[in-house]
N, C-alpha and C positions, 0 to 999 in steps of 0.2 A: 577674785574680783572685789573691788574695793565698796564699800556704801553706796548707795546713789545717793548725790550732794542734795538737800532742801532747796526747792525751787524758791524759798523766800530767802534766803542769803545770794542765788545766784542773781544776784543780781547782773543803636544797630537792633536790629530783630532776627531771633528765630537762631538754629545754632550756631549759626557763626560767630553771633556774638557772646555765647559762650566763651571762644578762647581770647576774648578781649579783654584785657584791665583798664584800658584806659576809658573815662567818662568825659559827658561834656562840661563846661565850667558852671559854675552854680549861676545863677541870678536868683538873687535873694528876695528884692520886690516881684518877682512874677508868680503869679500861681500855677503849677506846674498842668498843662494842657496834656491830653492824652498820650501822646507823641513824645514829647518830654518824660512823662512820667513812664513810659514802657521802656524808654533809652535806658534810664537811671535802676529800673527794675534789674534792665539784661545787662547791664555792666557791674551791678553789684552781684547778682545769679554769676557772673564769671567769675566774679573777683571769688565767693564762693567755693565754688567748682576749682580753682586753681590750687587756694591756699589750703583748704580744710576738706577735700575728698581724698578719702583712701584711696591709696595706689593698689590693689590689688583686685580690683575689678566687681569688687561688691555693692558698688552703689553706696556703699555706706560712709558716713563724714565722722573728722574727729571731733572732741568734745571741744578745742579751742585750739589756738595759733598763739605764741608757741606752746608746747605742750607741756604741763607743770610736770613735776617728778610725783609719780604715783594716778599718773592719767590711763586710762583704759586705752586698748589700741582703737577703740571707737567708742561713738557718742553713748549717752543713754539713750533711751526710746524719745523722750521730751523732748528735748533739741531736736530728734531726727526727725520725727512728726514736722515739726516748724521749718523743714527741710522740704518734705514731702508736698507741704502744705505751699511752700514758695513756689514750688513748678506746678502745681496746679491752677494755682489764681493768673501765673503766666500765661498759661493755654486758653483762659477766657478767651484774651487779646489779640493770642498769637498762638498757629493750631500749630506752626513746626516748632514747638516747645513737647507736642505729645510724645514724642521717642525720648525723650529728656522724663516728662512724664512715666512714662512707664520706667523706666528704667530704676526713679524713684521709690515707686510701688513695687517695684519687685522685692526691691532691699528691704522696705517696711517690712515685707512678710518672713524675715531675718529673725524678727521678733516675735514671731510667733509662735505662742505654747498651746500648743494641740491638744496637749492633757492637760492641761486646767493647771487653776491653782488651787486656791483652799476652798474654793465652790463646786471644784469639779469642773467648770464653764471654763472652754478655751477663750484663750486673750491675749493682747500680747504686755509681754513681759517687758521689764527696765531696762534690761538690760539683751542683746541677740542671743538666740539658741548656737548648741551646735550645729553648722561647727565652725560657728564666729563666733561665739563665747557660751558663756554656762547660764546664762538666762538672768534674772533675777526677778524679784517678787512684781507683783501685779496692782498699777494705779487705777483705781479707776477713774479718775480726771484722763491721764494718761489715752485710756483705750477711747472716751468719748471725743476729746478731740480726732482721734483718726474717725469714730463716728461719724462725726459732721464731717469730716472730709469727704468721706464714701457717698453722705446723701448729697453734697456739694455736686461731685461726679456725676450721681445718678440725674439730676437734674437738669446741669447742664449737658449731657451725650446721651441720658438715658439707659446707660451701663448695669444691666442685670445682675452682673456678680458682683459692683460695688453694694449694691442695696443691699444682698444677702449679707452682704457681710456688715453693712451698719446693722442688719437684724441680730446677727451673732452677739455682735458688740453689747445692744442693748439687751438680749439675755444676761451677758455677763455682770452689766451695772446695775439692774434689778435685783439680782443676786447679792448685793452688796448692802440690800437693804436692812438696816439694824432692826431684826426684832425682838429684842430684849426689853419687853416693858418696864423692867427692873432699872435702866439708864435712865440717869437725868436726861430730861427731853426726847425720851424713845423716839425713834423712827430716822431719818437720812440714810441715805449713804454715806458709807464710810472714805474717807481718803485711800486710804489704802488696804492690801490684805496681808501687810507686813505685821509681824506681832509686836514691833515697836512704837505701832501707833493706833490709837482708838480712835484719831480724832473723826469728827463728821464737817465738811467743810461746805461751805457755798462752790466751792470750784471740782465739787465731787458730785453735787445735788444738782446745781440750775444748768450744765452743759446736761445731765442727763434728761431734765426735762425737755429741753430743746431738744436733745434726740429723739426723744420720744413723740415730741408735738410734729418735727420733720414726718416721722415713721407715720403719725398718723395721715396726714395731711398725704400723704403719697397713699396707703393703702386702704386708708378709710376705718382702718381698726380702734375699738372703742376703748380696748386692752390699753390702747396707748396711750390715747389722752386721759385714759386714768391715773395710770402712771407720774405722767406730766403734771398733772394737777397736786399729786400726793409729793412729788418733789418740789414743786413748787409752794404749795403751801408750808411745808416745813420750814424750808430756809425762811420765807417772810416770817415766818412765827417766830422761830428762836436765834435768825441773825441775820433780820432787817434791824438796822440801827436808829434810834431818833429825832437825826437826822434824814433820813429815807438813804442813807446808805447802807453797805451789807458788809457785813463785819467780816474777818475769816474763815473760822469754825472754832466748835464747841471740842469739848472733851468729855466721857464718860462720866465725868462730875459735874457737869452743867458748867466749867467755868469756859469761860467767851475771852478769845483770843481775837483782839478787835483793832486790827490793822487794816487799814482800808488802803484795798489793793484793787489799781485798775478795772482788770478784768473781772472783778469778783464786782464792778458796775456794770459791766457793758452785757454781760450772757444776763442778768434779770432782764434789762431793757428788751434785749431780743426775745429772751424766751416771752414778755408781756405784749408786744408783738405778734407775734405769732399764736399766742390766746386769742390775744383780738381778730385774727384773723380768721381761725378757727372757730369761737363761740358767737363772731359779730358782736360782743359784748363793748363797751365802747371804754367801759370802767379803764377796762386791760390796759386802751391806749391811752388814756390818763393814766396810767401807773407809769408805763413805758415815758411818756414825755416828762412827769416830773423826775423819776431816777437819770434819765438824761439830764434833765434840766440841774437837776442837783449835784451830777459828777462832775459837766464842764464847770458850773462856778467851784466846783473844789481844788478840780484839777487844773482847767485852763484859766478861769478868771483870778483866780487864787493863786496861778503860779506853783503847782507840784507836779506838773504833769512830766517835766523830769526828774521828780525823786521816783520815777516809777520805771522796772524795767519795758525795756523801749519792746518785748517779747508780749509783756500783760496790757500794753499800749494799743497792738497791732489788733489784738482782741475786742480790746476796747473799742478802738474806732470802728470797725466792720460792724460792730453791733447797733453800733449809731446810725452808721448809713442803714442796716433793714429797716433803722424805725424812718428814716428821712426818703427810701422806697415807699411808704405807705403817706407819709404828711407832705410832700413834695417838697420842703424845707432845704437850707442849703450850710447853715450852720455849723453842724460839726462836719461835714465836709471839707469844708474851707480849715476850720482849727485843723483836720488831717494833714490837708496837703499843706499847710502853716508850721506843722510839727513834723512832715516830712523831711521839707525844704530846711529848717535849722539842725536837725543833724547829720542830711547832708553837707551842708555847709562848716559847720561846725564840727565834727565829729569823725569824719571818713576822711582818710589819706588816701591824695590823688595817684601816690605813688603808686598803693598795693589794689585798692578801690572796697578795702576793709572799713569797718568802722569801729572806734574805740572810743568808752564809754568812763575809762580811769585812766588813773596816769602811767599804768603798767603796762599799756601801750599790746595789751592782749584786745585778741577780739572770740569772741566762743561765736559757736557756727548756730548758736539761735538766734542771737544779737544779729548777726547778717540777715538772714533767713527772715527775722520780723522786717527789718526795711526793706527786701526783698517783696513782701506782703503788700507792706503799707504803699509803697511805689505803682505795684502791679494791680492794685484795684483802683487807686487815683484813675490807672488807666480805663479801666472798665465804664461802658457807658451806664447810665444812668438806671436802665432797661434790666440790667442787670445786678443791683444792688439788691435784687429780689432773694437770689438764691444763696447769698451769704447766710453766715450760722444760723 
């Protein structure tokens, strides 16, 4: 099995429309109403499902269309999640996407390493077990996003084995807490449990605290929000930037890898959010408004909100809406369905219902999978921007 590629270079309803590629025409001045926005969801979820699912009945997708020389016969775990993650936010809106649903969920558990990695703590791995493949090493950004999917679940249906298993999860990412006080800037979690990387990132730290502050918020455990708080404080300490953005992450020598990267805004917003909601502390939701306040002028007032993969975007904006659930606000809503609507327009062929983001006229099945996202929560009522990460 080859490396798993750096996530910072890659840059009708219900099933019947599934087997549809074709969508309806854009309109570009309209902002996309429920209706609209669940059409465009289920015709790209087809387009999807057509070009990029394995033929062999594992639920599983490949890593892109067409397929480069030296591609795995399936995805990694990243894209797949962002997979898994598309039929979920479907079934908000639309409950005959559940069998679609499950079907996804099955496959995730493809990736599952029962016997641990180098914590001993099962997780899943980069890459599928036997006997869809040889597995590979263990992210923990990776396992926290299926995390918050699982508490996503437990929320909306109330599903007992999802919850258990966001509890699995966050054993595992706890586990990954650096306690070496000998490191510059002791304490994070680590990016990964591969021996090729030390680094400690914001996209390994602030989804766990959010797992963590979900975990608590459901079971009332103190354990949790301790946790949450210790993840949390970290990253603000050594990669909040001076502009109140959040930088990458660090490395075992203190030095600071400081590209600012979508989602590595939108999970602090949420995870301060959700402090607030938890301590009633009001600081939190002044945190949470200016790191918003700070990312749209970067991103959308600024004009780089597409030098950003449109995957760390999907993230981005979900986290926005929790905080626009509590402020009643309508603002980055609107910049959503404004950055929907142009690469629908711009960006997806009508012919295949793909979307393509270079000129090499590929499309990787997380690239779908986030506008997949971003479509299918436009459609979500309002009432429901509650239960996002």
């Amino acid at each position: 099995m080859s490396p798993r590629p750096s996530r910072r270079v890659m840059i009708g309803s219900g099933l019947a429309a599934l087997t549809a590629t074709a969508a309806a025409p854009a309109h570009a001045a309209e902002r996309p109403g429920s209706a609209r926005a669940l059409s465009r969801a289920t015709a790209l979820y087809a387009a999807l499902r057509k070009h990029l699912d394995a033929t062999d009945g594992s639920g599983l997708v490949r890593e892109q269309v067409p397929a480069a020389v030296g591609d795995n016969p399936y995805s990694y775990e990243w894209p797949f999640s962002q997979v898994h993650i598309a039929a979920l936010d479907l079934t908000v809106v639309d409950r005959e996407f559940e069998p679609e649903l499950a079907r996804r969920a099955a496959a995730q558990e493809h990736y599952w390493n029962a016997g641990g990695g180098t914590t001993k703590l099962p997780g899943y791995a980069s890459y599928p077990v036997a006997p869809y493949g040889a597995g590979g090493d263990m992210f923990y950004d990776d396992n926290e996003w299926v995390g918050l999917a699982k508490v996503q679940r437990y929320l909306q249906t109330g599903d007992a084995a999802a919850l258990a298993r966001a509890k699995e999860i966050f054993a595992l990412v706890r586990s990954g807490w650096d306690t070496d006080s000998g490191h510059a800037a002791p304490g994070g979690v680590f990016w990964t449990q591969a021996e090729w990387s030390q680094d400690r990132n914001t996209v390994s730290n602030m989804p766990g605290a959010q797992l963590a502050l979900r975990l608590h918020q459901i079971t009332g455990e103190a354990g949790y929000l301790d946790w949450a708080r210790r993840f949390h404080d970290w990253t603000n300490t050594h990669l909040r930037s001076p502009n109140g953005l959040y930088w990458d992450h660090l490395d075992l020598r203190g030095t600071i890898e400081k590209t600012l990267w979508s989602y590595n805004q939108g999970v602090p917003v949420g995870v301060a959010v959700l402090l607030y909601q938890v301590t009633r502390d009001r600081a939190y939701l002044r945190r949470a408004e200016q790191v918003a306040a700070a990312a749209y002028a970067y991103y959308v007032t600024q004009g780089r909100l597409f030098t950003q993969p449109v995957y760390f975007n999907s993230i981005f904006f979900k986290n926005l809406l929790l905080l626009e659930s509590v402020t009643g606000k309508d603002t980055y809503h609107r910049a959503m369905a404004d950055y929907a609507d142009r690469v629908w327009d711009t960006m997806r062929d009508p012919a295949t219902g793909l979307v393509h983001f270079d000129s090499s006229g590929g499309t990787q099945a997380i690239q779908q999978a986030a506008l997949v996202q971003l479509y299918a929560v436009l459609a979500w009522p309002r009432a429901k921007w509650r239960i996002l990460y």
